[in-house]
C-alpha positions in Angstrom: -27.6 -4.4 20.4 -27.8 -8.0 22.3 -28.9 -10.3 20.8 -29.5 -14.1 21.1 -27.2 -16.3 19.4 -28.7 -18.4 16.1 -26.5 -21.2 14.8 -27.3 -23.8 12.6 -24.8 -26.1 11.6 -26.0 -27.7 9.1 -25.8 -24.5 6.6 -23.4 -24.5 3.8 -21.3 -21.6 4.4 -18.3 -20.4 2.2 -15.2 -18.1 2.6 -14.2 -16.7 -0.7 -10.7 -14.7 -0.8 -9.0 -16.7 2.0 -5.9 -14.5 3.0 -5.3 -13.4 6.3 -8.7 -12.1 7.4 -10.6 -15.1 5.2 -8.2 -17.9 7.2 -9.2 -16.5 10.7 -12.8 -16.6 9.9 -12.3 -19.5 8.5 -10.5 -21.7 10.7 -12.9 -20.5 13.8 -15.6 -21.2 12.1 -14.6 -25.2 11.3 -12.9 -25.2 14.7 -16.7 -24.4 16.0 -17.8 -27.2 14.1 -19.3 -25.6 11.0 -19.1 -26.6 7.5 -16.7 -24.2 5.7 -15.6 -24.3 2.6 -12.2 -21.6 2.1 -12.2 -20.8 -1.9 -8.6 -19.1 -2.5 -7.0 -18.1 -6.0 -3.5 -18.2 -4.6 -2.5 -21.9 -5.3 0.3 -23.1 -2.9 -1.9 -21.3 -0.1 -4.5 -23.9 -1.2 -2.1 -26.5 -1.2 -0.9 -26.0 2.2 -4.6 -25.6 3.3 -5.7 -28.8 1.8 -2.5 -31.1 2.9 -1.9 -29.6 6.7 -5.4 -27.4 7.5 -4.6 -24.1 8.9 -2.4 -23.3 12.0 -3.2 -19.8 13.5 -0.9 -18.3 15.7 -1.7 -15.4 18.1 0.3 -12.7 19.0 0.2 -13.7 22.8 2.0 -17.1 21.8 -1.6 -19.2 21.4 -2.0 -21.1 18.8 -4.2 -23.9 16.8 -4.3 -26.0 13.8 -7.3 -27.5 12.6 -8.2 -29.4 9.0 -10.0 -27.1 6.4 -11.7 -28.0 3.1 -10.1 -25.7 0.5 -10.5 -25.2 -2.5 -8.7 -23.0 -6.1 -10.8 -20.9 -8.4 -10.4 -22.7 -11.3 -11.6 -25.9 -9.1 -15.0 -24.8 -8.4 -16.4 -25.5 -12.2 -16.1 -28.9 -11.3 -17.6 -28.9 -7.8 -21.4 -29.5 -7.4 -21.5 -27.0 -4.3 -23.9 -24.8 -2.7 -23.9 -22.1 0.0 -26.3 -20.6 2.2 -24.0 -17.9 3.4 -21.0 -16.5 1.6 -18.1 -14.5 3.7 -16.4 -12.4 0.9 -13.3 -11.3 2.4 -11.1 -10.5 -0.2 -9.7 -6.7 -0.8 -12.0 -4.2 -2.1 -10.0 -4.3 -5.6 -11.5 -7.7 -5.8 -14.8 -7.2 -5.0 -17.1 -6.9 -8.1 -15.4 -10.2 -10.2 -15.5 -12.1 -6.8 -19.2 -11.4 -6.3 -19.4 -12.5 -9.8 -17.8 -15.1 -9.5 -19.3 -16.9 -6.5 -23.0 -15.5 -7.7 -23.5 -19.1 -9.5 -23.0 -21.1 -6.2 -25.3 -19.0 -4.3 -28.4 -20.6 -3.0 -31.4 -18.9 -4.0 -32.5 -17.7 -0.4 -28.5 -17.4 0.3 -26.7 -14.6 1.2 -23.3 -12.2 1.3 -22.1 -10.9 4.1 -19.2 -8.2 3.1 -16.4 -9.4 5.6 -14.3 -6.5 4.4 -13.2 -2.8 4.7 -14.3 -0.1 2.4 -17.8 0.5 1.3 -18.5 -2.4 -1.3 -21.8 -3.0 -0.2 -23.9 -1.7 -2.7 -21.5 -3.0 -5.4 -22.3 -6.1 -4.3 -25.8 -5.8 -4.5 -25.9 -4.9 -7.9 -24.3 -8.3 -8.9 -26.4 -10.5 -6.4 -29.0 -8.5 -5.5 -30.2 -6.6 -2.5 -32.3 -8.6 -0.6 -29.3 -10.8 -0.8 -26.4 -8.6 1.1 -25.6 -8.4 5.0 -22.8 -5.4 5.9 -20.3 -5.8 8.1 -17.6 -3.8 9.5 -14.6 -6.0 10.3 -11.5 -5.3 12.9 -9.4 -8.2 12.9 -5.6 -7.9 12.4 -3.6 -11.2 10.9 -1.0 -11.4 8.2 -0.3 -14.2 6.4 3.4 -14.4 4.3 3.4 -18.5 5.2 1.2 -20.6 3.4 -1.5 -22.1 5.5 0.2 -19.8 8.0 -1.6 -17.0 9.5 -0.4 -14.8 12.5 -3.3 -13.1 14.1 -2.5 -9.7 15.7 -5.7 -9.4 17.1 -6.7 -12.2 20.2 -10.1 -13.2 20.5 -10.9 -10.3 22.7 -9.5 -7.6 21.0 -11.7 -9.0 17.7 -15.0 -6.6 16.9 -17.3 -7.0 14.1 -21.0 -5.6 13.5 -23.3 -6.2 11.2 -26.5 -5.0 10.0 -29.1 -5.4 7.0 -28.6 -3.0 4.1 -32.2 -1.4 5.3 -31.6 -1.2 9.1 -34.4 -3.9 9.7 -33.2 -6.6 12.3 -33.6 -10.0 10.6 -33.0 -13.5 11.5 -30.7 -14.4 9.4 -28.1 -11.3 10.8 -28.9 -12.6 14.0 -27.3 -15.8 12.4 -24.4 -14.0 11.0 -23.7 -12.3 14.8 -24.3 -15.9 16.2 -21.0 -17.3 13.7 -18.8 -13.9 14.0 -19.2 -14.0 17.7 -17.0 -17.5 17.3 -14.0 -15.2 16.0 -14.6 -12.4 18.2 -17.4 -9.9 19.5 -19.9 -9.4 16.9 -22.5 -6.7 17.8 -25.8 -5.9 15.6 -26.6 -2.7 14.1 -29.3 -0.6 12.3 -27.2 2.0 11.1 -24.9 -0.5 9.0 -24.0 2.5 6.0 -22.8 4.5 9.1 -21.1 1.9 11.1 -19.0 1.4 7.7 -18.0 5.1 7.2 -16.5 5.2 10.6 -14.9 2.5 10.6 -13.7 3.9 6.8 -12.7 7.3 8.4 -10.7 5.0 11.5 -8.5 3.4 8.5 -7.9 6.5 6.8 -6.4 7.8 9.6 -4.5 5.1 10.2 -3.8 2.4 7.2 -3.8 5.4 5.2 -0.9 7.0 6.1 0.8 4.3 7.6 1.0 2.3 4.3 3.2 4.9 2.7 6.1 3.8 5.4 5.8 0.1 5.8 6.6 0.9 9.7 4.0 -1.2 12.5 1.6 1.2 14.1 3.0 2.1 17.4 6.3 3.3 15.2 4.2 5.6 12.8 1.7 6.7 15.6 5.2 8.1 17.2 6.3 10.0 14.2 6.2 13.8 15.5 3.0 15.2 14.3 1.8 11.7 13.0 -1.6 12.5 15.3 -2.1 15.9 14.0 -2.1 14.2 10.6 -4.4 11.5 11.6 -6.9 14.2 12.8 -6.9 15.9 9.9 -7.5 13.1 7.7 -10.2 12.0 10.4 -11.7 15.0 9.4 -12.1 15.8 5.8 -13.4 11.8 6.4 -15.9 12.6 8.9 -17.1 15.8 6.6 -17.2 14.2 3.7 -19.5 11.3 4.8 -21.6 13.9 6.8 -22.7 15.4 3.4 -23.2 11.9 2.4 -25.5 11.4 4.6 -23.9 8.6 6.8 -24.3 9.2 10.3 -20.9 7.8 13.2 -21.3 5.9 15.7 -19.0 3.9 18.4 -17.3 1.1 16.8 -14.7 -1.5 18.6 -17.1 -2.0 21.1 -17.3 1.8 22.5 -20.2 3.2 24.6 -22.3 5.7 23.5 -20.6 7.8 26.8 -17.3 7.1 25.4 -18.1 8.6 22.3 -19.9 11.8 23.6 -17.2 14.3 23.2 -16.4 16.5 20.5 -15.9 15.8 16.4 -12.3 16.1 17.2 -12.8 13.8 20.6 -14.6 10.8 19.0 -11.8 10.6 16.4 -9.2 10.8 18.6 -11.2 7.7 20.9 -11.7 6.0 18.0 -8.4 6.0 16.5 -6.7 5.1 19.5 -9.1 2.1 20.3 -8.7 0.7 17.3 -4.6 1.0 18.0 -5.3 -0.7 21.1 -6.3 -3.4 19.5 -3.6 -3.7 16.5 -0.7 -1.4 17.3 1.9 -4.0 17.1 0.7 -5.4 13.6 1.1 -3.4 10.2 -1.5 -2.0 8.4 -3.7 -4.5 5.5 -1.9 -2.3 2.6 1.7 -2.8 3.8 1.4 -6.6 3.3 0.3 -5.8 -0.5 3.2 -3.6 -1.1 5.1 -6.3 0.5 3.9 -8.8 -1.7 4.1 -6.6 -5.0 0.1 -6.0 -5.3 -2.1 -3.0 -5.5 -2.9 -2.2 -2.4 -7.0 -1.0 -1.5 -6.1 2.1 -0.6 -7.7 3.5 -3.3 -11.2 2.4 -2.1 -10.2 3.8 1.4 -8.9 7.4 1.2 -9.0 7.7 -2.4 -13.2 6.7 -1.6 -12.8 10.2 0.3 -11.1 12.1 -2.3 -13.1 11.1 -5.0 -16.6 11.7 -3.6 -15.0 15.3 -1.9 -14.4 16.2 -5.3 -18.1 15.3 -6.6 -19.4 17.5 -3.2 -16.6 20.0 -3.5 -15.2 19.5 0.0 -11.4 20.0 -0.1 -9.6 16.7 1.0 -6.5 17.6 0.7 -4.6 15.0 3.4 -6.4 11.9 1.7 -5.4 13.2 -1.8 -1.8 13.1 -0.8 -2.0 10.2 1.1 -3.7 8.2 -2.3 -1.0 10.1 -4.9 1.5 8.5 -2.9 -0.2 5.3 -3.1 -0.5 5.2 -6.4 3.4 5.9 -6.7 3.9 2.9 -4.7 1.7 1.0 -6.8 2.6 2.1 -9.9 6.8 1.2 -8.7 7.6 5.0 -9.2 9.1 4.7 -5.9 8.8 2.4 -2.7 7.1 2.1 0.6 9.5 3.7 2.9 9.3 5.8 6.3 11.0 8.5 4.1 7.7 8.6 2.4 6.7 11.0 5.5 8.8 13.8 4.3 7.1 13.5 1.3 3.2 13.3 2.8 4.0 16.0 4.5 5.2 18.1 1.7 2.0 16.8 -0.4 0.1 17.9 2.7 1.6 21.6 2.4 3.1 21.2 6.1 6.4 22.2 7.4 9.2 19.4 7.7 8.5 17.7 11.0 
């Protein structure tokens, strides 16, 4: 849906959980001349912020660096801030005591906007209301193991959000939000917001899923030999489950409707390989927690799936294994390894590949 573009610069806009998604949005937002606030609880992230701004470096060899106001957790008590729009872009595992957290420095007419994967939305809501909660379905790829560092695997052009009130209604103030994401990347509008997040849900499950257990960058796990026939049949306990959910799929990444005409099997195929068009060099959200030492969000990804195919009895078994594994990794039982495929596989109750 087109839209024209609304800015106002003059609103007080925050970005709360500034890793590597939070820093790209971010930094283009101040680099657009915005006023952004970052709010991060990893310290000598906000350190690095606060002395030398942010440099953002993209994969084709582009890069910036511009100043950023930043700002610790623990310093906020004694800030006399408030926002009109919040960006919450922290993993899902954070969401409800972030949204909690930031609730106090919400404007009364101010907003969320959900800058994250998974389907936190309504979670959300139930700490700062309804009326006060924009979705949005995010594809940006950056890592960030530097402080004040970020590496963006995803150029400007390659970047696709939408977003879309909770009720489908087109509002003024997502027209807003479009008008600042369209400074990161495209940002398209959408009335089916609930839907738009499911698919993009089933496109990680398919992918970040599985891909987590190994640690490997996409293009090497898409190779794996029957990696894709794995993919699909994630892709589709996904797309079933969601179907008795209620959600209805539709294109993301900037597909046409034409594009995404084909079969059940088709669209997640189309989908699955746009979106690796767009990251296949990078690795997948979860491997940087593992990296790191931190629960990854799998859990509100494929073990989302799982949980709510066992409350509809619809057999999920791919996303079952691919969340037992995950919560091996988690739990240090064993590590994040491209052996891990054997083992899926197994799980899976397929043949060795």
């Amino acid at each position: 849906m087109a839209v024209k573009k609304i800015q106002d610069k003059n609103r007080k806009i925050a970005v709360v959980g500034s890793g590597a998604i939070g820093s790209s949005i971010g930094a283009d937002l101040t680099r657009a001349g915005h006023d952004v606030t970052l709010i991060d609880q990893w310290p000598s992230h906000v350190r690095a912020m606060k002395t030398n701004g942010l440099q953002i470096q993209f994969k084709d060899g582009s890069q910036f660096q511009v100043p950023v106001k930043a700002l610790n957790l623990c310093a906020m008590s004694s800030e006399q801030l408030e926002f009109d729009i919040v960006f919450l872009a922290c993993k899902s595992n954070d969401t409800r005591w972030m949204a909690e957290f930031i609730k106090p420095w919400l404007k009364a007419d101010g907003f969320v906007v959900g800058a994250q994967n998974g389907m936190n939305d309504d979670a959300i809501a139930s700490i700062v209301g309804r009326n006060r909660v924009v979705g949005c379905v995010v594809e940006l790829q950056a890592e960030l193991f530097t402080q004040g560092t970020i590496q963006r695997n995803t150029l400007r052009k390659g970047t696709w959000f939408t977003v879309g009130e909770l009720d489908g209604t087109l509002t003024p103030r997502v027209k807003e939000v479009s008008g600042l994401l369209g400074e990161v990347g495209r940002c398209d509008i959408t009335s089916n917001i609930y839907g738009a997040k499911w698919t993009k849900l089933i496109a990680n499950t398919m992918t970040m899923g599985p891909f987590s257990l190994l640690g490997l960058r996409n293009f090497e796990a898409c190779a794996l030999p029957g990696m894709m026939d794995i993919s699909v049949q994630l892709g589709r306990e996904s797309l079933a489950v969601g179907a008795a959910l209620g959600y209805r799929i539709e294109p993301l990444f900037g597909l046409r409707a034409d594009e995404f005409a084909g079969s059940s099997d088709d669209n997640l195929i189309t989908t699955m390989k746009t979106l690796m068009s767009h990251v296949g060099g990078g690795r997948t959200a979860p491997i940087h927690d593992h990296l790191k030492g931190r629960t990854s969000e799998i859990a509100f990804i494929s073990g989302l799936v799982s949980a709510k195919g066992r409350e509809l009895g619809i057999a999920t078994p791919a996303n079952d294994a691919v969340t037992a594994i995950d919560h091996q990794i988690n739990r240090r039982e064993i590590i994040m390894d491209a052996e891990n495929y054997a083992l899926l596989r197994s799980k899976i109750g397929l043949p060795p590949a």
